[in-house]
N, C-alpha and C positions, 0 to 999 in steps of 0.2 A: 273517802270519795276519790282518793287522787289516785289509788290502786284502783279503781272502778273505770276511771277513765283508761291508767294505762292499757291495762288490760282491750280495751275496745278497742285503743289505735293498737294493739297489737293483733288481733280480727282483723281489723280494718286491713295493715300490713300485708296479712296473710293471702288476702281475695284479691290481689292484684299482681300481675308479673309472675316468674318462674320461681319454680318452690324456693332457689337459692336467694334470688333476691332478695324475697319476703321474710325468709327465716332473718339475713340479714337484719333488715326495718326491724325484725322483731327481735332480734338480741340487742341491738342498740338500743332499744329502750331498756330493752333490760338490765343494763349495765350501767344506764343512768338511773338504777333505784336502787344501786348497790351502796348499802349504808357503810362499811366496811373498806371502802376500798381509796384512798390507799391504808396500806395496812397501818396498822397503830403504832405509836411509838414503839421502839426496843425499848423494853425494859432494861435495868440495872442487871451484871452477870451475876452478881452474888445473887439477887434474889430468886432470878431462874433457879440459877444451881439449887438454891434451899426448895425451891417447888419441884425441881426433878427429883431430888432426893426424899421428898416426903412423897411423892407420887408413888415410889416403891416402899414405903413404909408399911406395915400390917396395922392398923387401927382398929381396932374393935376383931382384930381376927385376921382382917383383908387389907391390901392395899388398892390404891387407885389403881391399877394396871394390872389387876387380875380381873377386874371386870373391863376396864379400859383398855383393852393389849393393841397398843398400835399394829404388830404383826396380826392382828386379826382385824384391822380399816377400824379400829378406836372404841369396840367392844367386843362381848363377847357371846355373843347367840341364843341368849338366855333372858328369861323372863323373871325380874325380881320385883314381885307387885306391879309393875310395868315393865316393856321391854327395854333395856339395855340401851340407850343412845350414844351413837360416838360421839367422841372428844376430838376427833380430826376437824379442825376450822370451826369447833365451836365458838372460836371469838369472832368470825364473821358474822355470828346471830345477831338481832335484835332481841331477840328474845328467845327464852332457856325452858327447860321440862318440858315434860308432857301435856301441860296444861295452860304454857306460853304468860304463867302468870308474872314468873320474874324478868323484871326486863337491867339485871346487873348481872356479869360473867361472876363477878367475885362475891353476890351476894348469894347467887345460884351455888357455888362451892362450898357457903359458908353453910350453907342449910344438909347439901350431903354431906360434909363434917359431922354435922350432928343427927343427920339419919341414918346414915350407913358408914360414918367412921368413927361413932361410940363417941367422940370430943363434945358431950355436952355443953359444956361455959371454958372460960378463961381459966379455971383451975385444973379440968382435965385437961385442957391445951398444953397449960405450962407442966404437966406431970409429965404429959406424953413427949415432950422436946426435953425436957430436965434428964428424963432416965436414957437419954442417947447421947453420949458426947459428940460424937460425929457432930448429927443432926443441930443439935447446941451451937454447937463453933461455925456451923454455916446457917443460923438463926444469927449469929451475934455478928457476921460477916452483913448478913443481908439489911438487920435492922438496929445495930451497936446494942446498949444497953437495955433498949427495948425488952419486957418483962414480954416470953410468951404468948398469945390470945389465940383466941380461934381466927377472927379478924387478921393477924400476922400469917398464920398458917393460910387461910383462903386465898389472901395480896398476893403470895410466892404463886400459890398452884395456877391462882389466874398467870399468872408471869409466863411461869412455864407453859400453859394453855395456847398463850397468845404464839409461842414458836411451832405451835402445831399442825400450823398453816400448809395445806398441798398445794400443789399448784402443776397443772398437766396441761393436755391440749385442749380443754373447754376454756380454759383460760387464756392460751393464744390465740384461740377462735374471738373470743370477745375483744383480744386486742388489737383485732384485726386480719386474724390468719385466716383466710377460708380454707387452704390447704390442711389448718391441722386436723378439721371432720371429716370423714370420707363422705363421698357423693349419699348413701345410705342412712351415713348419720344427720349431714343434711336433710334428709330428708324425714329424718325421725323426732331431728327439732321442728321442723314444719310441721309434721303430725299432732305434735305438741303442742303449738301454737293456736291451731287449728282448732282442736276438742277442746282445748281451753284448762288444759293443764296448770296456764300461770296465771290463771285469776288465783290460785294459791300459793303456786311455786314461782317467784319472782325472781327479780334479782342475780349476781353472779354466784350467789351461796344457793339458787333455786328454792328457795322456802326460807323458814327460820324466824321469821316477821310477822306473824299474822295469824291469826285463831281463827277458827272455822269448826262449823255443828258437823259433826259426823252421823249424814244423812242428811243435806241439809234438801237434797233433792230428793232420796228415796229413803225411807226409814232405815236405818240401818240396829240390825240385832246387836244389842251391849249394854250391858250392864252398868260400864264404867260413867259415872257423874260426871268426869272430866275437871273442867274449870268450875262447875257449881258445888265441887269439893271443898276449895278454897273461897269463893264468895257467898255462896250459901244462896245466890240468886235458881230459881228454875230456869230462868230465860240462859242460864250457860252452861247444862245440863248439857253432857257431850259436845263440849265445845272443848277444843285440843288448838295445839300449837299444827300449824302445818308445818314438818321438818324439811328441812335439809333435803337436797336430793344428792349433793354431790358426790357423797359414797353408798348410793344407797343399791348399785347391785351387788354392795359386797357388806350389806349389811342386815340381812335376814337372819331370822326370820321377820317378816314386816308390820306394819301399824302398833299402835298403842300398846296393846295384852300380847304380840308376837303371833298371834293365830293365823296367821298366813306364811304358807313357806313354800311359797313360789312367785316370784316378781312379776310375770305377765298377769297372774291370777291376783293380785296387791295393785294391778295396772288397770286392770278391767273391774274388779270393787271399787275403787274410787271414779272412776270414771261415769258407773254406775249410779254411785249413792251419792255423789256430792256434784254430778253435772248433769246427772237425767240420762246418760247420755250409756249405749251398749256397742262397743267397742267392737270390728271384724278382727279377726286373725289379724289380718297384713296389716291394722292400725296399730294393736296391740305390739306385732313384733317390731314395728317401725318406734314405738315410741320406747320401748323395750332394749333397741340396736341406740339409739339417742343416751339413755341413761346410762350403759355402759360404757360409755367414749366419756359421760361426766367426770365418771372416776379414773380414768386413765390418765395417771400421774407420769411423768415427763421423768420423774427421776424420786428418792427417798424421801419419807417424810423430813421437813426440818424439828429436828429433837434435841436440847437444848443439852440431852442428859450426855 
């Protein structure tokens, strides 16, 4: 309910004053729904280190950072059962996957341990840290005598996770900068505002919080069960996690299965099937000119490794 409300004073915001203003009123709130911020404790540096160092491990074949490549905004353009999501400021989420069902950074890692890095239980855990001295001696650094688990291994990776944090000129905009948008971008968060963009996409992380039916206004063609995979309800039957927007023009191809690979065209289907709502040109490129100042980072990732 309380997202239903912002959402309205954020409308509200919009239909009054000049577009900068109002985008203002409407990043203000938005920055008051930021679960995240200020950022999390520092973790301990041994245990970073042991999760930067198992981030490059091969596990089952792969490591984390061959589908996670920070030089490529935190994955990698590819569709593995589902598309590919960064790990850039995945700890400002409230909630993880595709299907917004896990609401822990480190239970969300414990689970792809065990679906895409082969570490079924605590005995493959401790094999796979056992057969690496390295890796061992910055395991026994980060947790002393502590035996191995999968649980150990996911603590470090969330560790390391939480340094993954960007931070560019969307950021100074909500702390007050009006100068770091250009007049354009202004105006593409206004367009945003507007069409109603952040009844999904909230907050300074823009999404990451909240589940929503894909189609909830026009049917949308797909196959994927979504969340009714994991609850087994109909009623959540393509119900998805709204993502993240803040690397998202550099993180296509777009939506759930990857099947869009073009970002005005991911701007204008959503806008479509989840607001009722058919986008002109100039809205599309205005909120299109908006998305990429998201990700315009001020300087390098922070990387632990």
């Amino acid at each position: 309910m309380r997202s239903v409300l912002v959402v309205s004073c954020l409308l509200a915001a919009s239909s009054c004053g000049d577009a900068d203003a109002s985008a203002r009123a409407g990043t203000d709130i938005l920055f008051s729904l930021d679960a995240r911020r200020p950022p999390l404790p520092a973790a301990a540096p041994a245990l970073v280190q042991f999760g930067a160092a198992l981030a490059t491990r091969p596990l089952a074949g792969r490591a984390c950072l061959d589908c996670h490549d920070p030089a490529r905004a935190g994955q990698d353009g590819l569709v593995h059962g589902r598309n590919t999501k960064t790990i850039l400021d995945a700890a400002r989420a409230v909630a993880f996957g595709w299907t917004g069902a896990t609401r822990s950074l480190t239970a969300m890692v414990e689970h792809e341990l065990g679906a895409h890095g082969g570490v079924a239980d605590d005995v493959v855990a401790a094999a796979q840290i056992g057969a690496d001295p390295a890796l061992a001696a910055r395991h026994v650094a980060a947790f002393g005598d502590a035996t191995p688990t999968r649980k150990t291994m996911a603590q470090a990776l969330t560790a390391w996770l939480q340094t993954m944090r960007t931070e560019g000129r969307w950021d100074r905009y909500l702390d007050g900068d009006d100068t770091a948008l250009t007049a354009a971008e202004r105006q593409g968060l206004q367009t945003f505002l507007d069409v109603g963009c952040a009844t999904c996409h909230a907050g300074r992380n823009l999404g990451g919080a909240t589940t929503h039916k894909l189609g909830l206004a026009r049917p949308y063609p797909d196959g994927d069960p979504g969340l009714a995979e994991v609850t087994g309800k109909e009623t959540d039957r393509q119900v998805f996690l709204a993502p993240t927007l803040r690397r998202v023009a550099s993180t296509g191809p777009w939506l759930h299965d990857g099947s869009v690979d073009s970002l005005p065209e991911a701007i204008r289907l959503m806008a479509r099937h989840e607001l009722g709502r058919d986008l002109d040109d100039t809205q599309v490129t205005a909120v299109e000119e908006f998305l990429k100042a998201v990700g315009d980072d001020s300087g390098p990732v922070r990387n632990a490794r």
